[in-house]
C-alpha positions as CSV (number, residue, x, y, z in Angstrom):
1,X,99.8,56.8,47.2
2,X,97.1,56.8,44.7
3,X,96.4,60.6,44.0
4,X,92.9,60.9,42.3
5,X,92.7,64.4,40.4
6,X,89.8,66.3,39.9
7,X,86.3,63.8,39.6
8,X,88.0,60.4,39.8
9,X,86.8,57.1,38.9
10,X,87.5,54.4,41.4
11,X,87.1,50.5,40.6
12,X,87.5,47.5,43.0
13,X,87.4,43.7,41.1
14,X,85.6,42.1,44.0
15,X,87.5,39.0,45.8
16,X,86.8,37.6,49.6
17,X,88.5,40.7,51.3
18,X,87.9,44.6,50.4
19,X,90.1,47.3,52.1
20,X,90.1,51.2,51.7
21,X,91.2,54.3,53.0
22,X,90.1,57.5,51.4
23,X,91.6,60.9,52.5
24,X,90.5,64.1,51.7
25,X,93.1,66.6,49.6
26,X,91.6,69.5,47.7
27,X,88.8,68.9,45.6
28,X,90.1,65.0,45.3
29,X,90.7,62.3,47.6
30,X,93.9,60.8,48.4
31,X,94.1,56.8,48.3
32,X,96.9,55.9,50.6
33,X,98.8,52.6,50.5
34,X,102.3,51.4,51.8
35,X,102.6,54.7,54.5
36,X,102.7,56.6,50.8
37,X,100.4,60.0,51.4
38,X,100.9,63.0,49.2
39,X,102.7,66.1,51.1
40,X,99.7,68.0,52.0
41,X,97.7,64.7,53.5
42,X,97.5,63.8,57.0
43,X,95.9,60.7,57.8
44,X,93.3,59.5,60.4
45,X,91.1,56.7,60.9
46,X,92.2,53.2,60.7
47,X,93.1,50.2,58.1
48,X,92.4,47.0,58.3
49,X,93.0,43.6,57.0
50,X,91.1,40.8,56.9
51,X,89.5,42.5,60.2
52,X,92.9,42.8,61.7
53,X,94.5,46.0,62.0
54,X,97.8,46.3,60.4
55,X,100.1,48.3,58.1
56,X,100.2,48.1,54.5
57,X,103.6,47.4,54.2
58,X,106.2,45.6,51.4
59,X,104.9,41.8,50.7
60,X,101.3,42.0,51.2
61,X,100.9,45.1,49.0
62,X,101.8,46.3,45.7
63,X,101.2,49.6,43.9
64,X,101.7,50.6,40.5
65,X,102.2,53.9,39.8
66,X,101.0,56.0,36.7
67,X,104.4,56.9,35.1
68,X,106.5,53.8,33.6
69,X,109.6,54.3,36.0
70,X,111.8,51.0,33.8
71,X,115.6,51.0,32.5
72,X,114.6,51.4,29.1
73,X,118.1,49.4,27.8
74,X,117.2,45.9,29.6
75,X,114.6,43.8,27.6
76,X,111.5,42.4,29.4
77,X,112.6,39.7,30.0
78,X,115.9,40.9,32.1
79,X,113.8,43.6,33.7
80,X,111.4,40.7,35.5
81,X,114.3,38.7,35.8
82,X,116.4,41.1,37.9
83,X,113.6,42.2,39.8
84,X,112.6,38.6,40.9
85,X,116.4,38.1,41.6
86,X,116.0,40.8,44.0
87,X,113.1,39.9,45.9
88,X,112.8,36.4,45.8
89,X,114.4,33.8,47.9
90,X,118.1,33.5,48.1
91,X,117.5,29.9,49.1
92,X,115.4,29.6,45.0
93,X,117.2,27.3,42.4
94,X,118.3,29.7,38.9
95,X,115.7,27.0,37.4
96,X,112.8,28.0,39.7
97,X,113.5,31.9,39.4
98,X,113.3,31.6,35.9
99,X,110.1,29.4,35.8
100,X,108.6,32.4,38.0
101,X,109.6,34.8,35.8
102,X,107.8,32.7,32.7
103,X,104.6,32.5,34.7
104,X,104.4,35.5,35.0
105,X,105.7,36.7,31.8
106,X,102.4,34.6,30.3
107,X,100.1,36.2,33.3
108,X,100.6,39.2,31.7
109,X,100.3,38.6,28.2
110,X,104.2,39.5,27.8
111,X,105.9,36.3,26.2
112,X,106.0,37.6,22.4
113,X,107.8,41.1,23.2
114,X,109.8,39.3,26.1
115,X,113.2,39.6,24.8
116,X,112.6,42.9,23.1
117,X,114.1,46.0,24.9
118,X,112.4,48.3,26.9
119,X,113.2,51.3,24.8
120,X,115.0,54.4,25.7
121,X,115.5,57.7,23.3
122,X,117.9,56.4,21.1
123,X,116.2,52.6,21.0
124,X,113.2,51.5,19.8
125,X,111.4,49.4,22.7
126,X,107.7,48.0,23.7
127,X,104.7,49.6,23.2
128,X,102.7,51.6,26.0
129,X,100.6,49.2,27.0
130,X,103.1,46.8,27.1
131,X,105.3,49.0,29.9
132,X,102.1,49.2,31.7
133,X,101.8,45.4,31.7
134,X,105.6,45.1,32.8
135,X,105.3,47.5,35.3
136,X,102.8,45.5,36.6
137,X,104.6,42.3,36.1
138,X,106.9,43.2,38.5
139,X,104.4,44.0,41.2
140,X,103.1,40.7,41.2
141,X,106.2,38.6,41.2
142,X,105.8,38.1,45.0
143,X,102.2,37.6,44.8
144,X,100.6,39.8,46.9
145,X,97.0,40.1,48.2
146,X,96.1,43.4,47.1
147,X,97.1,45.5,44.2
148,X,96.9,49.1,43.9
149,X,97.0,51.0,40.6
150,X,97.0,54.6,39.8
151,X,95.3,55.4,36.1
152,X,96.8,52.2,34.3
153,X,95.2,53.6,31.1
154,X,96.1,57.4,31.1
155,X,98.4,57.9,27.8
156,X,97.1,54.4,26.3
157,X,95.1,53.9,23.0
158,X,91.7,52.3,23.0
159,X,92.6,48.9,22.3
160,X,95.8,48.8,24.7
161,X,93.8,50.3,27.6
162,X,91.1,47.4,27.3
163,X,94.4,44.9,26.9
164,X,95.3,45.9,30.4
165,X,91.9,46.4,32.4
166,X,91.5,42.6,30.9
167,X,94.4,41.7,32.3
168,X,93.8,43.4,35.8
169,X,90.8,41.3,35.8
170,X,92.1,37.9,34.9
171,X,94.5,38.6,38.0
172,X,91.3,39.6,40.4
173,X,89.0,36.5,39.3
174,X,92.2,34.0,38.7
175,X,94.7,35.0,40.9
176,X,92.6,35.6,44.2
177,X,93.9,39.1,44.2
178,X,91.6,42.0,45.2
179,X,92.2,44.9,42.6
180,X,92.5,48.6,43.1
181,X,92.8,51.3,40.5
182,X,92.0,55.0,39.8
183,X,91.3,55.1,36.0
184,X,91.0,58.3,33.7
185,X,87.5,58.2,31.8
186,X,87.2,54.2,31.2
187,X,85.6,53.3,27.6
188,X,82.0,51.7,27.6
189,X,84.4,48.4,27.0
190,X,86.2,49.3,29.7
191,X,83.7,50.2,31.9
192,X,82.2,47.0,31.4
193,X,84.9,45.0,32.6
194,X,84.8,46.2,36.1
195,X,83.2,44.8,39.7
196,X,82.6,47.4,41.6
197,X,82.8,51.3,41.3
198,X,83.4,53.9,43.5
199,X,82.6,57.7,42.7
200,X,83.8,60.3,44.4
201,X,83.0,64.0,43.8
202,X,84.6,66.8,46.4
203,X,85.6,64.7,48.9
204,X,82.2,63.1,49.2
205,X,80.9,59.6,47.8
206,X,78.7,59.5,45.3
207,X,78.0,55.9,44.9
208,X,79.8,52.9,45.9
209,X,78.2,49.8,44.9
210,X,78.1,47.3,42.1
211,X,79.6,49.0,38.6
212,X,76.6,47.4,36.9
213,X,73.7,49.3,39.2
214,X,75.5,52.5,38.8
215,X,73.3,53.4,35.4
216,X,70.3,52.3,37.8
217,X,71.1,54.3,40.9
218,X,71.4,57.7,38.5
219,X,67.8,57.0,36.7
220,X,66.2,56.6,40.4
221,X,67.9,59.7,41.2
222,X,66.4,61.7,37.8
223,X,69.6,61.4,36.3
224,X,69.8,58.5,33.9
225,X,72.0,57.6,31.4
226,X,71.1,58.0,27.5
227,X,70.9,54.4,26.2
228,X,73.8,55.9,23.7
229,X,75.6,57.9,26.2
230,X,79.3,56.0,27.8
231,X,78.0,55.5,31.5
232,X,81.5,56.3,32.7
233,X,81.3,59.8,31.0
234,X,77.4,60.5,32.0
235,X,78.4,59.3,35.8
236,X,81.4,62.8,35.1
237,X,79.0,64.9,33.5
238,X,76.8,64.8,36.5
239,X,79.9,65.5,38.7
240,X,82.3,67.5,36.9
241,X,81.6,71.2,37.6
242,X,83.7,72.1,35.1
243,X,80.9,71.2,32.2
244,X,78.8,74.6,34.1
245,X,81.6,76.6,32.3
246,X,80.6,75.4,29.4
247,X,76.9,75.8,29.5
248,X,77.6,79.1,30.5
249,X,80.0,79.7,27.3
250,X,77.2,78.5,25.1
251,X,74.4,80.2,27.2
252,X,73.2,82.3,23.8
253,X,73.3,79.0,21.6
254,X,69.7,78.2,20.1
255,X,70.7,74.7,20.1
256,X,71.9,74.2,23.6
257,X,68.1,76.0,24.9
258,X,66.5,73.7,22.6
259,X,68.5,70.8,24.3
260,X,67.5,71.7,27.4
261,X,64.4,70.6,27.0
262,X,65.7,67.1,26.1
263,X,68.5,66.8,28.8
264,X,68.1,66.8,32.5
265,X,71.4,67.7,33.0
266,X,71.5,71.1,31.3
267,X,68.2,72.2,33.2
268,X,70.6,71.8,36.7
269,X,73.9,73.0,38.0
270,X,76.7,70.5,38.7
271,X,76.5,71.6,42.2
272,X,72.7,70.8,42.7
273,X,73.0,67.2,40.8
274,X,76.0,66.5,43.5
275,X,73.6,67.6,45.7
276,X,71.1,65.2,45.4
277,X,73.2,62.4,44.1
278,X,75.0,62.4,47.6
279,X,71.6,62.2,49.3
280,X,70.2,59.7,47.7
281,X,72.9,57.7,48.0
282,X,73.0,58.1,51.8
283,X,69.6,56.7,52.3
284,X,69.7,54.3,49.6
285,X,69.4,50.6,49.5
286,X,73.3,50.6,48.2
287,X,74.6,52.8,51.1
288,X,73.0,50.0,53.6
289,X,74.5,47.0,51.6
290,X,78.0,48.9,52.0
291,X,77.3,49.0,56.1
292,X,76.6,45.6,56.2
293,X,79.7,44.5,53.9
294,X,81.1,46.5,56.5
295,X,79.9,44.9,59.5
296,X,79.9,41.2,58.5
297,X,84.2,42.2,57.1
298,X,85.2,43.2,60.5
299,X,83.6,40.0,62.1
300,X,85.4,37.7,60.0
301,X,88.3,36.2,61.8
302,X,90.6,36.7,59.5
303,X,93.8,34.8,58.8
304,X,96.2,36.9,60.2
305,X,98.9,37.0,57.6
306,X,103.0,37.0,58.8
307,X,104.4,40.2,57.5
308,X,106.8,39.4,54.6
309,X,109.3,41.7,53.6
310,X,109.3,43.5,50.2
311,X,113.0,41.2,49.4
312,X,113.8,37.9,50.7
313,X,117.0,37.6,49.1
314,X,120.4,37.8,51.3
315,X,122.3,41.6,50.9
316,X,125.3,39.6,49.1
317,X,122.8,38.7,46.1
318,X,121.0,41.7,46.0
319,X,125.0,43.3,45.4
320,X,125.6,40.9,42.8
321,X,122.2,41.3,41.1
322,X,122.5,45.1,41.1
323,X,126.0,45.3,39.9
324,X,125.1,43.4,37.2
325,X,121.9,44.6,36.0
326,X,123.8,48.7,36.3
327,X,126.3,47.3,34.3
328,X,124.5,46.0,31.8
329,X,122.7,49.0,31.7
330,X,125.5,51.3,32.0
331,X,126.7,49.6,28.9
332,X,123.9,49.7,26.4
333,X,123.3,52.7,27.1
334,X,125.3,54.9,24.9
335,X,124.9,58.1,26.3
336,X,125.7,57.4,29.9
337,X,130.0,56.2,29.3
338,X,130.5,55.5,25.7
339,X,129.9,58.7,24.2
340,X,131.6,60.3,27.1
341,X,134.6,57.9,26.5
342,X,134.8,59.6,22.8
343,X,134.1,62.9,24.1
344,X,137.1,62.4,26.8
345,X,139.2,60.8,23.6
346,X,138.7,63.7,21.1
347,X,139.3,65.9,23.9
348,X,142.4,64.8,25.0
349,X,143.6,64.4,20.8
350,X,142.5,68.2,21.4
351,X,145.2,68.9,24.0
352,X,148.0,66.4,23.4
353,X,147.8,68.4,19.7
354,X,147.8,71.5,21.4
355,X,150.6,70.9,23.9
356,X,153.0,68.9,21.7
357,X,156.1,68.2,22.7
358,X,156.3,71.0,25.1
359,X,159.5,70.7,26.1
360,X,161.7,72.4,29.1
361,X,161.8,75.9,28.3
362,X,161.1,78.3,30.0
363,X,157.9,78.8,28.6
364,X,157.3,75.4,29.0
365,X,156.5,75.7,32.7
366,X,153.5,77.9,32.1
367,X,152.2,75.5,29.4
368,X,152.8,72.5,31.9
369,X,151.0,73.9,34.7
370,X,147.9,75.0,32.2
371,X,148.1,71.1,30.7
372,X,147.6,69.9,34.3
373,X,145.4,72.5,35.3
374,X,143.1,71.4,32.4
375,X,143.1,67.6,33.1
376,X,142.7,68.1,37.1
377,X,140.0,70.6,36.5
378,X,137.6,70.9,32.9
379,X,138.9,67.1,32.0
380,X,136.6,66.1,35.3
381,X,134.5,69.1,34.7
382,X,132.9,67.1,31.5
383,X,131.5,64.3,33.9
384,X,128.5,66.5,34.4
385,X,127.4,65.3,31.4
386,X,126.3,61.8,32.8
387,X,123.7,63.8,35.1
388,X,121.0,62.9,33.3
389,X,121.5,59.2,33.2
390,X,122.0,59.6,37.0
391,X,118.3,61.2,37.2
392,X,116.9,58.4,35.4
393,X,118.5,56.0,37.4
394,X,117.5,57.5,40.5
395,X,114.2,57.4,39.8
396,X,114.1,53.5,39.6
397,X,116.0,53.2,42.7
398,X,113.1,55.5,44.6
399,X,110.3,53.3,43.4
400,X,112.4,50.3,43.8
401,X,113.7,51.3,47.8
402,X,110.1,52.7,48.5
403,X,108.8,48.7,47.7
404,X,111.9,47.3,49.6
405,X,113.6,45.9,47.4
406,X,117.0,46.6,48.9
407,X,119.0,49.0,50.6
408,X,121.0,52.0,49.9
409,X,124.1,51.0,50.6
410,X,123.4,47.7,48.4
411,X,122.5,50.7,45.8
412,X,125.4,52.9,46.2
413,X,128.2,49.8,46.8
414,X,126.9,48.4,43.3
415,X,126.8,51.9,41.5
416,X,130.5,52.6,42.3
417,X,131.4,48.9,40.9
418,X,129.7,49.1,38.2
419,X,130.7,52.5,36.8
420,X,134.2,51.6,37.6
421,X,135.2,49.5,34.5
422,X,134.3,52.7,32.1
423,X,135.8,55.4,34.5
424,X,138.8,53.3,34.4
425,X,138.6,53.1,30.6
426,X,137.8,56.7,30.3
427,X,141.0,57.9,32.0
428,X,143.4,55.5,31.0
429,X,142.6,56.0,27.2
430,X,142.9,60.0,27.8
431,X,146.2,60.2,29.8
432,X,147.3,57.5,27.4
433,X,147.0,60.0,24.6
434,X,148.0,63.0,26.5
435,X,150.5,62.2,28.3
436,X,152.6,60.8,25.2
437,X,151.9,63.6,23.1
438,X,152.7,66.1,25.2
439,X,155.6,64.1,26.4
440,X,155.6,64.6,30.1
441,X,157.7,63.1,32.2
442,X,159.2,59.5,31.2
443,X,158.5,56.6,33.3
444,X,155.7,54.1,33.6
445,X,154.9,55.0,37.9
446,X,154.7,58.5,36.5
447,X,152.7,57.8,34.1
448,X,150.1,55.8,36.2
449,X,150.0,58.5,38.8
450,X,148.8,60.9,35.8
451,X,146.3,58.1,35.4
452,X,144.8,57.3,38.6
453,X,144.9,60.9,39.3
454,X,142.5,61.5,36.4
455,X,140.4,58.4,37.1
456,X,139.8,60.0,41.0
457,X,139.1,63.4,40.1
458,X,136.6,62.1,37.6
459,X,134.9,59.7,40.1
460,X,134.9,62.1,42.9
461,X,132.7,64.6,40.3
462,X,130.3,61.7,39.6
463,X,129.8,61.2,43.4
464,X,129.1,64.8,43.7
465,X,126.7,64.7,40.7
466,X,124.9,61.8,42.9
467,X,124.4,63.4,45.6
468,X,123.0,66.4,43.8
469,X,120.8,64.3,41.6
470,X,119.2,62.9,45.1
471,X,118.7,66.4,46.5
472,X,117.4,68.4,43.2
473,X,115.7,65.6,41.4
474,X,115.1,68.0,38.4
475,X,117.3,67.7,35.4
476,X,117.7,71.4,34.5
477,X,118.3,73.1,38.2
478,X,120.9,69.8,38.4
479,X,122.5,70.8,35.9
480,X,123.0,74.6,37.3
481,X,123.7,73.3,40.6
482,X,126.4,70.8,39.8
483,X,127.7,73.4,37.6
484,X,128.2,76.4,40.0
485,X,129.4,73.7,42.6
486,X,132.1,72.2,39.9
487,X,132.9,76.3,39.0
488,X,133.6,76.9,43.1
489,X,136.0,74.0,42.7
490,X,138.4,74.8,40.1
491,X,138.4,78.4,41.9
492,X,139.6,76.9,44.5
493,X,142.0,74.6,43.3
494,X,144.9,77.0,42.8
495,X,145.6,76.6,39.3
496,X,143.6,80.4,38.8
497,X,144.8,81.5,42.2
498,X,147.8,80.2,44.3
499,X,146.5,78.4,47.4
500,X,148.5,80.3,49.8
501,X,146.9,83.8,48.2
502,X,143.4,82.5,48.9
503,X,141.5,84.4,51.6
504,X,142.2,82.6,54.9
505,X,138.6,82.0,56.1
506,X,136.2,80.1,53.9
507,X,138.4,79.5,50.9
508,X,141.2,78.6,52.0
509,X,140.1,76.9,55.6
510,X,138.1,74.5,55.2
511,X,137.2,74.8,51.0
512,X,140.7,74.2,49.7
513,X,141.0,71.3,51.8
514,X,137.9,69.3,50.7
515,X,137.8,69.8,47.4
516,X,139.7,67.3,45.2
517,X,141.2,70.0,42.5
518,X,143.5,71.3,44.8
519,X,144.8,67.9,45.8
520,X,144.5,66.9,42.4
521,X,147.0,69.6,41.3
522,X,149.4,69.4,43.6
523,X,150.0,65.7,42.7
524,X,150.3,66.4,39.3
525,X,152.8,69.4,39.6
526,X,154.7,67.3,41.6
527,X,154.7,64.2,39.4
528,X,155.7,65.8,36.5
529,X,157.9,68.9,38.0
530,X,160.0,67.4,40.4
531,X,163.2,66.1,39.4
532,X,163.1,68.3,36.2
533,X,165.0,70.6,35.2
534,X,164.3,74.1,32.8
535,X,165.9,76.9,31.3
536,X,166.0,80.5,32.9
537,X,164.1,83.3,32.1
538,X,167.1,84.9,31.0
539,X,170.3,83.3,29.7
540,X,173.2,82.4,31.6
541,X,171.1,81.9,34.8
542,X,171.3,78.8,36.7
543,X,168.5,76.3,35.3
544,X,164.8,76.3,37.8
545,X,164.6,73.1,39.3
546,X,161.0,71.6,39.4
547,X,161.6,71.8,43.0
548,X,162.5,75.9,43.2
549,X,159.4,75.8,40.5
550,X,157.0,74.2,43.1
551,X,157.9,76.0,46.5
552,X,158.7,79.8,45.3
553,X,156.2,79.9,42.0
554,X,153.5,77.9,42.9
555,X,153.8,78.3,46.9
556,X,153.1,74.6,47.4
557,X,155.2,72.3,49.7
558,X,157.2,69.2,48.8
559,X,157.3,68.0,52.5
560,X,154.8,64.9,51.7
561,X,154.9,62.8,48.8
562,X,152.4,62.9,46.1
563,X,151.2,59.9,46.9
564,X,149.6,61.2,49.8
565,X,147.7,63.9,47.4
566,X,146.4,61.1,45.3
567,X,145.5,59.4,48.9
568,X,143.4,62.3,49.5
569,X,141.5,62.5,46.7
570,X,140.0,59.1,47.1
571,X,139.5,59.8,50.4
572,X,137.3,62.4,49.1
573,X,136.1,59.9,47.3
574,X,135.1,57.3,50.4
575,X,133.8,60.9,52.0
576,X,131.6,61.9,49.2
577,X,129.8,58.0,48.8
578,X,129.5,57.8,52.3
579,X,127.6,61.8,52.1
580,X,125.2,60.1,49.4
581,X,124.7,57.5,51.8
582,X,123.3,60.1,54.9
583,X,121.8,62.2,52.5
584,X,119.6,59.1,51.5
585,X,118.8,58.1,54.9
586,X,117.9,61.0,55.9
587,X,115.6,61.8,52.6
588,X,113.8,58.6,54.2
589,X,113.7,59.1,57.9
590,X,112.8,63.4,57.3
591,X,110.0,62.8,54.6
592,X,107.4,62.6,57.3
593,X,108.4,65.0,59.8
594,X,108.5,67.3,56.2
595,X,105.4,66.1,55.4
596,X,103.5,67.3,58.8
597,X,105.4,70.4,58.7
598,X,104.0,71.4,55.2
599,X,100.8,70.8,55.9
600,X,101.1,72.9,58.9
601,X,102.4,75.8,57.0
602,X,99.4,75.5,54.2
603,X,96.8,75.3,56.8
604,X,98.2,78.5,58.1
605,X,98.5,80.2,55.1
606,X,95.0,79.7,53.9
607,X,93.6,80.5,56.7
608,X,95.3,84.0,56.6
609,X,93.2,84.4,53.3
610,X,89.5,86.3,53.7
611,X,88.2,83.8,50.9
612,X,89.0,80.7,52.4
613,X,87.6,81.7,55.9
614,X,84.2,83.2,54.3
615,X,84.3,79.7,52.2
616,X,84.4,78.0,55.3
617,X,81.8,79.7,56.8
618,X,79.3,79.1,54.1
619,X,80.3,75.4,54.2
620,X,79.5,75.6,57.4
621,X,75.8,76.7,57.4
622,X,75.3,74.4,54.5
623,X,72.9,71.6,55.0
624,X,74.3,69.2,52.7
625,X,77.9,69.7,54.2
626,X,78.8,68.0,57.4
627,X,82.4,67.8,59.2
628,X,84.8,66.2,57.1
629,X,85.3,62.3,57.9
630,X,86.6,59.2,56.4
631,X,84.4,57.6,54.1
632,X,83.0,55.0,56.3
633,X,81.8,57.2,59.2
634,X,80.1,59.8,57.1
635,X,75.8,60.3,57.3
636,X,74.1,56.6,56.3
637,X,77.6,55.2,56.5
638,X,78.9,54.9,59.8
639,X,81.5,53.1,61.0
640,X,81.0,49.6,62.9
641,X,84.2,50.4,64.8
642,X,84.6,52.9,67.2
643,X,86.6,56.1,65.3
């Protein structure tokens, strides 16, 4: 979905087939491609294809969106590389892959800054305009028929934004491609590069035609262009109501009366050169050539086109591929495991310091059950820290999945492998320090119990922090959400409150039980306590067994190995990947039915409001407003198809 704010401009490079479907939204239009419409869109009328009618699906299409959505640790190079890994043939040699990816690393201009990194906060990458070219790099890999682009040049200088409008066109007049784009006020350079134009002011068209007879169809209209004036910004000015407030701002200025006199523009409203811009247009020459582009389009036979998917390569490669590339990415980037592997380190220096050599006192018991309580509980706690990384990742795998590239469970299978070499790393290196210092029990089983134990806690809060990062896609209300959830479990884990003193319903039934702290804990007590022995509160008693420690202090049973509690914990685990996987799904399969329901509701709502029913009432005595329709089936425009 191409959303064009405000007074857009839109440019077609010109090839042998020309598609569009424009959709009113607001005081914009709404360009949809690929099924992607905006929340409050609904859309009607019909899209075709070489005269056939057909879905703009994955293979034939590609869209690039405004915002640069790359792993900023890979270089160029690997980013195209992986992507064409993804998508291309399972049955292509590694020699032919690559020679794809150097083609197209040349098509767009990209060879000299190819093995330079994308950049992320902490590394210096590629410029702007070189993400833009990447970006749309990897839309072309597959070579499809029509590209879609929304503002290519927003946040680009001068000389980058002409770098990659000249590009764009060398793939329209070399490639055979037919070109798309919304751009943000195009320099007269800019500007010049382009086919065709298409100017759209509050949902109606302004001029559609040849970018070169624009300048011409605004003199005819009593509108033209100063010989020094950027036709792209004159084309706005005439448009853009927003320059009344101006005027009106500087009504009192000596200058802007004397002006006046100069400038057509400033001796009209905004609303009253729309006016007659959109008339003119619908009885002009330029309106008719549209029609019978129209007409002799929809005859053509065209080649009707097999459907190709948006990834030809076999699930088992895209596994591979995405393992690879997360784990390359996991690893360079040093906020996402390695600073939390020092952070984990330093932290558990902290507490084997702290807990040295705690011995079998009495006291000792306490100080055990807060050690474990710590490890099982703000030890796992610290994992919330990799929520940002998640975001960011997230948002790759949403452009990626929404251009079908590959699946989500190819996603979430290849996340859990690849983050499983550092969360492995992470807890073995922190019980190794803890447990030594504080000199738990002896043994090497007991010892790797403390570990795994750890390590599933700790992936069980990352899967948790996955599925929140899919549902809240927002860094900061993540971060309080994962938070408060995280806080609900080490309530419930009984280390603050025994399990059997928990409230019956809720807490304890079902909370307690799918949770992993409280299965985490009770392995732990058991694995350090049982077969220990420790001196009496007072002397001369009999010594507490870890067993009489478990049952009567803690209230927990000894009836089932603590194997089993470790069991359950990564079957919280399986439980809490396979809830990222439905909550995916059903993102996908719900977005529509959301979508229409939306709408719904904001149709509703406005019409409960007294200014939006007298505004429709005066839109509809208005001579110049008709009902709303597509593009192609409004006044001097109508459709050669039945609508």
């Amino acid at each position: 979905m191409i959303q064009m704010n405000s007074l857009p401009f839109n440019f077609i490079f010109s090839d042998y087939f020309l598609i569009f479907c424009f959709r009113r939204s607001g005081s914009g239009l709404t360009l949809s491609t690929k099924g992607r419409l905006a929340r409050n869109v609904l859309q009607t009328g019909k899209v075709l294809l070489n005269g056939k009618k057909r879905r703009l699906d994955f293979g034939a299409v590609a869209y690039v969106t405004q915002e640069n959505v790359l792993l900023g640790t890979l270089t160029v190079r690997e980013t195209v590389t992986y992507s064409a890994l993804l998508r291309l043939p399972s049955s292509m040699s590694k020699a032919e892959v690559r020679r794809v990816v150097d083609d197209t690393l040349d098509e767009m201009g990209l060879r000299e800054c190819a093995e330079r990194p994308v950049g992320t906060w902490h590394l210096r990458g590629v410029s702007g305009g070189e993400k833009k070219r990447l970006c749309i790099a990897l839309e072309i890999l597959t070579r499809p028929r029509l590209l879609f682009l929304d503002e290519p040049t927003s946040g680009l200088d001068s000389a980058s934004a002409f770098s990659v409008i000249e590009t764009l066109r060398q793939l329209a007049r070399d490639g055979g491609r037919t070109v798309v784009s919304s751009v943000h006020q195009p320099s007269s350079e800019v500007f010049a590069l382009f086919d065709d134009l298409c100017l759209l002011s509050s949902g109606e068209s302004v001029y559609f035609g040849d970018a070169k007879l624009a300048p011409q169809f605004f003199a005819e209209t009593g509108f033209p262009c100063p010989s020094r004036r950027n036709p792209s910004d004159h084309f706005l000015r005439c448009v853009n109501a927003d320059f009344d407030d101006v005027a009106t701002a500087m009504k009192g200025s000596m200058k802007l009366r004397a002006e006046a006199d100069l400038d057509p523009l400033l001796k009209y409203s905004t609303a009253e050169i729309r006016e007659r811009l959109v008339e003119k247009y619908r009885i002009s020459d330029y309106a008719l050539m549209v029609k019978n582009t129209i007409h002799e389009i929809t005859k053509i036979e065209g080649v009707v086109e097999e459907a190709v998917k948006g990834s030809q390569a076999t699930w088992c490669k895209q596994l591979r591929t995405l393992t690879k590339r997360s784990y390359k990415n996991m690893y360079r980037d040093f906020g996402y495991y390695r600073l939390r592997i020092i952070i984990y380190v330093l932290m558990a220096i902290c507490l084997g310091t702290i807990y040295y050599d705690v011995g079998n006192g009495y006291t000792a018991i306490q100080a055990r059950a807060s050690c474990g309580g710590f490890v099982s509980g703000f030890m796992t706690f610290m994992s919330i820290g990799g929520f940002p990384s998640f975001i960011e990742e997230m948002k790759v795998f949403s452009l990626e999945r929404q251009n079908g590239h590959y699946g989500v469970a190819a996603y979430i299978i290849s996340n859990f492998l690849s983050s499983m070499p550092f969360l492995f790393t992470m807890s073995w290196a922190s019980a190794s320090i803890t447990y030594w210092m504080v000199k738990f029990r002896p043994g090497f089983s007991y010892f790797a119990f403390f570990a795994l134990n750890l390590y599933g806690g700790v992936s069980v809060i990352e899967s948790l922090m996955m599925i929140i990062s899919a549902l809240v896609p927002n860094f900061l209300m993540g971060l309080i959400l994962g938070a408060g959830v995280i806080g609900i479990m080490m309530l419930t884990s009984g280390f603050f409150r025994l399990l059997p003193e928990l409230p019956r319903i809720f807490w304890k039934y079902p909370v307690s039980y799918i949770v992993y702290g409280s299965w985490g804990l009770k392995g732990a007590y058991k694995n350090d306590l049982l077969g220990l022995e420790f001196e009496p509160m007072t002397p001369g008693e009999p010594k507490l067994t870890g067993e009489y420690i478990i049952t009567n202090m803690m209230g927990l049973s000894v009836s089932y190995s603590k194997w089993l509690d470790l069991a359950m914990i990564f079957i919280l685990l399986l439980a809490y990947r396979v809830t990222f996987f439905f909550v995916l799904k059903v993102k996908e399969a719900a977005a529509p039915y959301i979508r229409v329901a939306y709408t719904r509701f904001t149709v509703k709502r406005l019409e409960r409001r007294a200014s939006f029913r007298e505004t429709l009432a005066m839109t509809s005595l208005s001579k110049r407003h008709n009902t709303p329709h597509p593009m192609a089936v409004q006044e001097g425009l109508s459709s050669p198809l039945p609508y």
